[in-house]
C-alpha positions in Angstrom: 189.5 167.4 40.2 192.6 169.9 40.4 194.8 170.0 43.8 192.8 173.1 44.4 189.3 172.0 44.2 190.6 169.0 46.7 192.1 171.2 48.9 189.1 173.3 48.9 186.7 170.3 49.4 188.4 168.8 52.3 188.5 172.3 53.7 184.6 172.7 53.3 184.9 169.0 55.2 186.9 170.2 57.9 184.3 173.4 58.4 181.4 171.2 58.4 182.8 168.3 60.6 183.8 171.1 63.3 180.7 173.1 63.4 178.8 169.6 63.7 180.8 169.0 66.5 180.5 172.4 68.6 176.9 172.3 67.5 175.7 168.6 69.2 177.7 166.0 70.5 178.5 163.3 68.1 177.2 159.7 68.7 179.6 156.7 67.9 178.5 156.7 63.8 179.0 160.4 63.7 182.7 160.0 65.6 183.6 156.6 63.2 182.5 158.6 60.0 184.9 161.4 61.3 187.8 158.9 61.8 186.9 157.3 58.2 187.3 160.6 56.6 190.5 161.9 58.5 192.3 158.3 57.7 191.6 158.6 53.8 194.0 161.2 53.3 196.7 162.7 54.9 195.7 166.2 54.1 192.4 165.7 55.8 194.1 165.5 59.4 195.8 168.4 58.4 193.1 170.6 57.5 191.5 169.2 60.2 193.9 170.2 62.7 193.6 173.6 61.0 190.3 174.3 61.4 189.9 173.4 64.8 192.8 175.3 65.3 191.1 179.0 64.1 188.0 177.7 65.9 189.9 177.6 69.1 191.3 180.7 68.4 188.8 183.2 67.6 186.8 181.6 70.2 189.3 183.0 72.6 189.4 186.2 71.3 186.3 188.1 72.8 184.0 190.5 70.8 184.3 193.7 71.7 181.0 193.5 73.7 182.9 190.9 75.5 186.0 192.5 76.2 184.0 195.3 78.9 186.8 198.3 80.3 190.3 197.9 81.1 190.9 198.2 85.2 190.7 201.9 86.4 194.3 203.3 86.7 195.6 200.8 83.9 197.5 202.4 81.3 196.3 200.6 78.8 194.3 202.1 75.7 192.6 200.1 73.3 193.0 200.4 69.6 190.7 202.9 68.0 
């Protein structure tokens, strides 16, 4: 396996241990198997961190739908 397709795996990891965790709460063997996998390799806490990382952030940026009108009299325009 090239550095690549590791990289690339661990990502797919990181993705899938992440969406498991926003989806249902872990129980104790889900949260040990996490731990297992992020002490087997030091790139795995880093793509990880990562991960959850974007997830944090583009669930803090609102849709569209979610962002509703500015306050009337505010100057600001929003980007066409």
């Amino acid at each position: 396996m090239t550095e690549t397709e590791r990289g690339d795996a661990a990502w797919a990891w990181a993705v899938n241990w992440t969406l498991q965790e926003y989806r249902e709460p872990r129980d104790g063997a889900a949260r040990e198997a996490l731990q297992h996998w992020l002490a087997e390799a030091p790139a795995h806490r880093q793509v990880y961190r990562q991960v959850r990382g974007l997830w944090l952030i583009t669930g803090l940026i609102p849709t569209r739908d979610e962002q509703g009108r500015p306050p009337s009299g505010s100057s600001f325009r929003p980007c066409p």
